[in-house]
N, C-alpha and C positions, 0 to 999 in steps of 0.2 A: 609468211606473215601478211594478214592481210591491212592494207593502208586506206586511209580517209577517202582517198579519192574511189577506191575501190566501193566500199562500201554506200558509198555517193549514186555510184553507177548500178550497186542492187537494188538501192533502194530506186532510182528511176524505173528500173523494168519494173519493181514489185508493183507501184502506183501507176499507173495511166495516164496523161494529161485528160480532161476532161472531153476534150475533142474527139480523140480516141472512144473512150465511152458513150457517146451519145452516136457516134457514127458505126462501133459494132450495134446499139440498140435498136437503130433502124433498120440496118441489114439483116440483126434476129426476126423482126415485123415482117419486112418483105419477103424475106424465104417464106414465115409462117404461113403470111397469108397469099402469096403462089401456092403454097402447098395443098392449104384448105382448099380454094379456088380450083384447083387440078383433081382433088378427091370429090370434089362436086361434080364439074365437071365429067368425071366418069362414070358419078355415079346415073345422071341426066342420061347418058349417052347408053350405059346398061339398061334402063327403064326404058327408053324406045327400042332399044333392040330385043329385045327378052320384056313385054309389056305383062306378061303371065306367068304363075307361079303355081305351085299346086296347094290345094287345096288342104289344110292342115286338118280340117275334120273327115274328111272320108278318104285320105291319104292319098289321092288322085284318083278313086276310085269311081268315083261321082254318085257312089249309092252308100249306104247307111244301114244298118241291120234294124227291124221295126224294133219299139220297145218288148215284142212278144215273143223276139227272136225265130219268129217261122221264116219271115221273107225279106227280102230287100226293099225298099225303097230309095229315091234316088233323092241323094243329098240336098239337104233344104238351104244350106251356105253357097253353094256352087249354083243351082241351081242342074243337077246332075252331069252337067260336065268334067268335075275332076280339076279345075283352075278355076284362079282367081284370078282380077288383076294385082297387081302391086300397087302399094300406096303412091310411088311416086307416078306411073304408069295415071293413077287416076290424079293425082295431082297435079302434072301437067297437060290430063287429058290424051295422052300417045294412044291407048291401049281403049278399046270397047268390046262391047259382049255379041254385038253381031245378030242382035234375035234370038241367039241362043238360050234355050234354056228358062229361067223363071227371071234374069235379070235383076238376082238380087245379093250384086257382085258388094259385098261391105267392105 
């Protein structure tokens, strides 16, 4: 049989004090935004280490089939290399094109 006092003591876990509440909702904050901050951070950290990518129009080829389909020529996105940089790469400036090419890294 369950008694007054009992059900006293459910209904305390069920409800939170307020204090409770406001102090899990900070802890949700800080983890989130550690979290965010740490996927930035890696992401920053992959951009300097790997500042290049390949090339999504001529597949890293760094050449292109003409419109007439006889011959190659070398891709006008890349500037016939085959890479690009990466946006963040040019975002925070890590990564350049070195001379290479036509330098007309988008």
């Amino acid at each position: 049989m369950i008694t007054v006092t009992t059900l006293s003591a459910l209904s305390a876990l069920a409800s939170p004090s307020p204090a409770l509440l406001i102090a899990l909702t900070v802890a949700g904050w800080v983890t989130g935004v550690i979290f965010v901050a740490a996927c930035i951070g890696l992401w920053v950290m992959s951009c300097r280490a790997y500042p290049y990518t390949a090339c999504p129009k001529c597949d890293a080829l760094g050449r292109v089939k003409h419109p007439s389909g006889k011959y190659w020529r070398p891709c006008p996105h890349c500037g016939g290399e085959g890479q690009r940089l990466r946006p963040g790469a040019r975002l925070f400036g890590t990564g350049h094109n070195g001379g290479k090419g036509k330098g007309r890294n988008r």
